[in-house]
C-alpha positions as CSV (number, residue, x, y, z in Angstrom):
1,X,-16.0,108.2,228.1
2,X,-17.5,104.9,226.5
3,X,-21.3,107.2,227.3
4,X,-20.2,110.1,225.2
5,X,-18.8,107.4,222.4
6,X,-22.3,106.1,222.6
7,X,-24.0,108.9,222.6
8,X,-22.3,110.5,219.5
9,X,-22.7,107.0,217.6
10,X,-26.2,107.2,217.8
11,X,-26.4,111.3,217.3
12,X,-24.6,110.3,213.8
13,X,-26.7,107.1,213.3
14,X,-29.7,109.7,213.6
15,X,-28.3,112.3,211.5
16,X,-28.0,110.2,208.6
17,X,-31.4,108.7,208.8
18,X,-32.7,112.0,208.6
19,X,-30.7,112.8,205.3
20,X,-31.8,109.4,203.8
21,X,-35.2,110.7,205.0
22,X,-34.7,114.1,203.1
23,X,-33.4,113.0,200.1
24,X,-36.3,110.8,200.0
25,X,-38.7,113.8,200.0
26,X,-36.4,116.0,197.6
27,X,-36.7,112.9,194.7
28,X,-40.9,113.1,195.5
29,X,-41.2,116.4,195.1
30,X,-38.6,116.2,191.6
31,X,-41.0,113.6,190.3
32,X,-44.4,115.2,191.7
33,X,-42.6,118.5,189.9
34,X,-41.9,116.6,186.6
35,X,-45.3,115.0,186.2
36,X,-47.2,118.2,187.1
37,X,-45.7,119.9,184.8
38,X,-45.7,116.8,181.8
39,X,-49.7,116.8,182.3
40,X,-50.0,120.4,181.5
41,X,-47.6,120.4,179.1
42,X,-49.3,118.0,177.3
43,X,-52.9,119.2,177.4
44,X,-51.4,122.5,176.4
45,X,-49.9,120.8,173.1
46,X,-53.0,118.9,172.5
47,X,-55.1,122.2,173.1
48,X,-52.9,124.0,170.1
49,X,-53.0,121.3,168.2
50,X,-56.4,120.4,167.6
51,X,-57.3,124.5,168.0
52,X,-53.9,125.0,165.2
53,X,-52.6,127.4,167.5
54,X,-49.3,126.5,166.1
55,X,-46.1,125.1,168.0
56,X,-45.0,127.1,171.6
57,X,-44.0,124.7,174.0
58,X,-42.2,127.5,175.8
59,X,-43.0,127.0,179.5
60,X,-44.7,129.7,181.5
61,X,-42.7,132.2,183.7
62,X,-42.0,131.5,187.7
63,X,-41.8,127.6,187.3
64,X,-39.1,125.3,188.6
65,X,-36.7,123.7,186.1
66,X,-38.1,120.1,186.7
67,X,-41.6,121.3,186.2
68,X,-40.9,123.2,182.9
69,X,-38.9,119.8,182.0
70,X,-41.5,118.0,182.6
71,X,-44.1,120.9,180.7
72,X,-41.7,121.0,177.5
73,X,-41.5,117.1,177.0
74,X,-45.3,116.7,177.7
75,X,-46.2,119.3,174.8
76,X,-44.3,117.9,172.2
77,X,-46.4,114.3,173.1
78,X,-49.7,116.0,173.2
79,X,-48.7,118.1,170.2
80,X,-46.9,115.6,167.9
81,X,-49.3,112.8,168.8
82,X,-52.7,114.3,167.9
83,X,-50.8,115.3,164.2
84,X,-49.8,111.8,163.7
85,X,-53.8,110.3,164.9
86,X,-55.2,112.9,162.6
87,X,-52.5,112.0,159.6
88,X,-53.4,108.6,159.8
């Protein structure tokens, strides 16, 4: 009995290792995602705005939410800040 005790204790000790582990990977990929998505963003705003293409920060189709997070927030810097260093 105290075997099968054992062994479960270290079947659940192993189980949640593997969820830390997972979760771990999950938040990587989120960020990885975000800042992808942020650095093409970005060049895309920067790209219209110095080409006045006008304002479309809408992000392209088939993209995960984080990534077109991370697109959409990353145009308005590229877009906004090369106005404001040219209206200086």
């Amino acid at each position: 009995m105290n075997k099968i005790v054992s062994i479960i204790g270290i079947i659940s000790v192993v189980s949640v290792m593997l969820l830390s582990v997972n979760e771990q990977v999950q938040a990587k990929s989120y960020t990885s995602n975000y800042s992808d998505g942020y650095e093409q963003g970005k060049s895309a705003g920067k790209d219209d705005s110095q080409n006045n293409n006008g304002h479309n920060s809408k992000c392209p189709e088939n993209d995960s939410l984080t990534w077109c997070l991370g697109y959409k927030v990353g145009y308005e810097v590229g877009y906004f800040a090369n106005n404001a260093i040219e209206g200086s």
